[in-house]
C-alpha positions, 0 to 999 in steps of 0.5 A: 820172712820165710813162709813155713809151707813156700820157705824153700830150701836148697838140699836137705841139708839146709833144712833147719837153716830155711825153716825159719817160720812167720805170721806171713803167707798167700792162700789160707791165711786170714788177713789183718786189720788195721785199726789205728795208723800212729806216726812212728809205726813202720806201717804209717812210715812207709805209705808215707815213703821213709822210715819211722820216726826211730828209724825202723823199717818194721819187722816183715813177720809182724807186718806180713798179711795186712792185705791192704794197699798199706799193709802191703806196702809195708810189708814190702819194704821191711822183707826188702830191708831184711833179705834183699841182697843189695838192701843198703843201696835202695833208694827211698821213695814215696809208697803213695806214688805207686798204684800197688804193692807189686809197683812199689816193690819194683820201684825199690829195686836197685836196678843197676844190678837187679834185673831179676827181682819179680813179683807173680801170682803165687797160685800161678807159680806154685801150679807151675812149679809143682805139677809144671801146669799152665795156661796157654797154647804150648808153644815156645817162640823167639823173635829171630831177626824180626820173624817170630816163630816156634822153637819147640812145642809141649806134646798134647798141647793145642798148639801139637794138636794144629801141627805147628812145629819146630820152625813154623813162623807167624805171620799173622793174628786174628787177620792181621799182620803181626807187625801191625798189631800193637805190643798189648794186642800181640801179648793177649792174643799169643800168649792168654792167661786164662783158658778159654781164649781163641786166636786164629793165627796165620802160619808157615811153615818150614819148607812151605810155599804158603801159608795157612791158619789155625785156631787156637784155644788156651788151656791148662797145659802140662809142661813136659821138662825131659822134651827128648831124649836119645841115643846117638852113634857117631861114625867112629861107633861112639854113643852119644846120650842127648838130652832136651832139658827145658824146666827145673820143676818137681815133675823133671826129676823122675824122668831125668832119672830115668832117662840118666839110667837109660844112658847109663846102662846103654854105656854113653861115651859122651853126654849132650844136654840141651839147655838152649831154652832153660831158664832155670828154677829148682836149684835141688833138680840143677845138684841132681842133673850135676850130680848124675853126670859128674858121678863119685867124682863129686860126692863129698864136695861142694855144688854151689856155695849160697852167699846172702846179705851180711844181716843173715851170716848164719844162712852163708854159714850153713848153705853149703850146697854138697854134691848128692847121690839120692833124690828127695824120696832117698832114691838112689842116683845113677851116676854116669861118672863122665869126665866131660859134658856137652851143654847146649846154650843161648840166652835162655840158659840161665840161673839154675842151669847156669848153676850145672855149668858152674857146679860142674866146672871144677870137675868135669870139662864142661864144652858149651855150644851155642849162644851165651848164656843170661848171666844170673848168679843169683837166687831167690827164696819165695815168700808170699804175701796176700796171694802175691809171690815176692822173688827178691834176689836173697843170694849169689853162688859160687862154685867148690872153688870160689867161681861165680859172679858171672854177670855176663854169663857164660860165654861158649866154647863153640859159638853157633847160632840156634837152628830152627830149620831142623828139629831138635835131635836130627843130627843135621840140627846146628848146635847139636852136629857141631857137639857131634863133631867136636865128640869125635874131633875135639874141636868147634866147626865153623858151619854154625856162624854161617846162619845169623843169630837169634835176635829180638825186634823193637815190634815183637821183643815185649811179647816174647820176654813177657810169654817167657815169665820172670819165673820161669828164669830163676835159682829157687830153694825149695824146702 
C-alpha cells in the first residue's frame, strides 16, 4: 500500500515501479466508517487476533483510512502481510491486547531480525525530511562512559546561542544531578517535542575548571546536513577535502553539490567524509554523494540492487538502482572521480551511509576510520495511515557485486575512538588526524585506541537513543 503523495522512490528510475497508488494516506484525507463488523471480514478478524474465517488477512488499500482503533489496527496487519520483509515469520497476537495501533504494530515485529521497523508522526517526519525542521535545542549528545555530553551543535540554534560546544558535558537538569533524575524526566527535559519548553542546564565545558548554567527554550530548528566542510594541505603539500555529513535530507543536496564543486575546482587529492553521526535517510542523497566521488568510473553500473519480499518480484526486477551523474532537478554533478575515499564512522553511521560505503566498494577504496558502523542493510518505504507514519522494513540491498546483508555492520579499517576533546575539523581531531596520516603513510596510527571509546550508561542510554529517532536512522525511497 503506497500512498500516491509519500510513496517514495529511490531514483527516477523506479518511478513507474513505486508509483503504485491506494485509498490510504495521513493528513487530507477523510476517514472511513464502519457501520457493521461480520465474522469472516478481515477488519473483524484482526481485533479479534487471527485471521478471517477464509484465511485472509484483508487488502490494506481497502482497509486503509479507517481512523479508529479497529480500522487501524486492521489496517496494520494486512500492509505487514503485504510488504513486510519477513511477513511469513509474524507471530499472531491478540489486536485487543494492545492500547494503539502504533503498539500492535510493534507487537507484530519479528524481533530477532528487526530492530529497525518505527511508527512516527507523519507531520513530524515530513517537516524533517523535507526542509530538515525540528523541535528541540540544537544540540547532538552521546553517553561517553557515563558522562553526557555534546557532540555538534546546529548553527542559530538555542543551543549555539548559549555557547554550548563540541565537548561541553552536562551535568545537571533543572537543579539536579542528572544521575538522579529518572529516564522520563531526563527525556522530557533534554530533549522537548514542542516549542516552548525551558530547561536550565548545568554544564562544563572543555578546559573548564567550573561549571556553569544555561537556559534553554525549545523551538523550531532548521537542521544544517553539510555541518563543515574544509580544505586541508598536508605537510607533503597534499589537499585534502573534509567534509561533515550529518542527514540525508532534501535540504542536503544543494550544499553538498556545492561543496563537491569547491572540492573539485581546488583539485583534492583525497576525500574525508565525516559520517560519524549519520544516521541515514534518503537513499537518492546516498547515490549522488556516491556518485560524486566515485565519478565516470560508476556510471552505467549498479549503486545498490533493492531485494523485497517474494509477493513483489516485480519491485526486485525493477529496482536496480544505477549510478547518476544529475540531481532531481537534471543538475549536472560534479565528479571528482577519486579512486579513494576516507569514511569517518561510529555506530551512528547507519543505513543510507552505509549504503555509500557498500555502493562505493566495488569501485573505489573505501578506508573507514573510527567505530563500527550500525549494521542496517535495510529500508523502508513510508505509508501512512490516519496521521501515523509506518516504516516497516520492505527490502535489503546489495551492492553492483552482490555484497550486502552486513548485519553486523562495517567494521573500520582503522579503529579509533571519537574525540570530543577537539572540534570537528582541527587537525588535532582523532579520527580525522589518523585519516590525515594514513593520506600521507597509507597506514592506521595507533594514537586513537589511547582514549576509550564512546559508550552508553544504564542512567542516560534511554534518553540518548530516544533524542536520536527511529527515523533519523534509515534507508528511505523517496518519489
Amino acid at each position: 500500500m503506497l500512498n500516491p503523495q509519500k510513496a517514495f522512490a529511490y531514483s527516477l528510475a523506479l518511478t513507474g515501479l513505486l508509483a503504485l497508488t491506494s485509498c490510504g494516506g495521513g493528513g487530507g484525507s477523510t476517514p472511513a466508517s464502519i457501520n457493521s463488523c461480520n465474522n469472516n471480514s478481515a477488519l473483524c478478524s484482526v481485533v479479534n487476533g487471527g485471521s478471517t474465517n477464509n484465511g485472509s488477512i484483508g487488502n490494506p488499500d481497502q482497509l486503509a483510512n479507517v481512523c479508529t482503533p479497529t480500522g487501524e489496527k486492521a489496517w496494520v496487519r494486512a500492509h505487514l502481510n503485504d510488504v513486510y520483509l519477513w511477513y511469513r515469520e509474524i507471530v499472531e497476537v491478540p489486536a485487543t491486547s494492545y492500547s494503539s495501533p502504533q503498539a500492535y504494530f510493534d507487537a507484530l515485529l519479528v524481533k530477532s531480525k528487526d530492530r529497525f521497523s518505527f511508527t512516527g508522526s507523519t507531520e513530524e517526519i515530513n517537516n524533517y525530511f523535507d526542509s530538515g525542521a525540528e523541535i528541540g535545542f540544537g544540540y547532538e549528545l552521546v553517553n561517553q562512559n557515563g558522562s553526557l555530553r555534546v557532540t555538534y551543535v546546529q548553527p542559530n540554534s538555542p543551543a549555539a546561542t548559549q555557547n554550548l560546544q563540541r565537548g561541553t558535558r552536562i551535568i545537571g537538569i533543572n537543579g539536579a544531578a542528572i544521575e538522579t533524575l529518572s529516564r522520563d524526566t531526563q527525556i522530557a527535559a533534554l530533549y522537548p517535542d514542542k516549542a516552548g519548553v525551558k530547561t536550565i542546564l548545568q554544564v562544563k565545558d572543555n578546559g573548564a575548571m567550573s561549571t556553569r548554567s544555561v537556559e534553554l527554550v525549545s523551538t523550531s530548528i532548521t537542521s544544517y546536513p553539510v555541518l563543515q566542510n574544509s580544505i586541508i594541505t598536508t605537510s607533503s603539500n597534499r589537499k585534502l577535502g573534509y567534509l561533515v555529513f550529518t542527514d540525508h535530507i532534501a535540504t542536503a543536496e544543494a550544499p553538498l553539490i556545492n561543496t563537491m564543486q569547491e572540492f573539485k575546482q581546488s583539485g583534492i587529492d583525497d576525500l574525508v567524509i565525516d559520517l560519524r553521526y549519520n544516521g541515514g535517510g534518503y537513499l537518492y542523497i546516498a547515490n549522488e554523494v556516491a556518485s560524486m566521488i566515485a565519478g565516470s568510473k560508476v556510471q552505467g553500473r549498479v549503486f545498490e540492487q533493492l531485494q523485497f519480499n517474494d509477493k513483489h518480484p516485480e519491485k526486485t526486477s525493477q529496482s536496480r538502482d544505477l549510478y547518476t551523474n544529475k540531481a532531481r532537478n537534471g543538475q549536472a554533478l560534479p565528479q571528482l572521480n577519486l579512486s579513494r575515499v576516507f569514511v569517518l564512522t561510529s555506530s551512528r553511521t547507519c543505513s543510507a551511509s552505509e549504503s555509500i560505503i557498500n555502493g562505493l566498494s566495488p569501485f573505489v577504496q573505501v578506508i573507514t576510520i573510527g567505530g563500527t558502523t550500525c549494521g542496517k542493510p535495510y529500508g523502508f518505504i513510508q505509508a501512512d495511515n490516519c496521521g501515523t507514519a509506518y516504516f516497516a522494513i520492505e527490502f535489503s540491498g546489495v551492492n553492483d557485486q552482490g555484497n550486502g546483508g552486513y548485519v553486523n555492520g562495517f567494521a573500520p579499517t582503522c579503529a579509533s575512538s571519537d574525540d570530543l576533546e577537539n572540534p570537528l575539523g582541527s587537525s588535532n581531531e582523532r579520527l580525522l588526524a589518523n585519516a590525515i596520516n594514513y593520506s600521507q603513510t597509507g597506514t592506521c596510527s595507533t594514537s586513537g585506541l589511547a582514549s576509550p571509546p564512546i559508550e552508553r550508561s544504564s542512567v542516560l542510554s534511554n534518553a540518548i537513543e530516544t533524542r536520536e529517532r527511529a527515523w533519523r536512522n534509515i534507508r528511505l525511497l523517496k518519489h
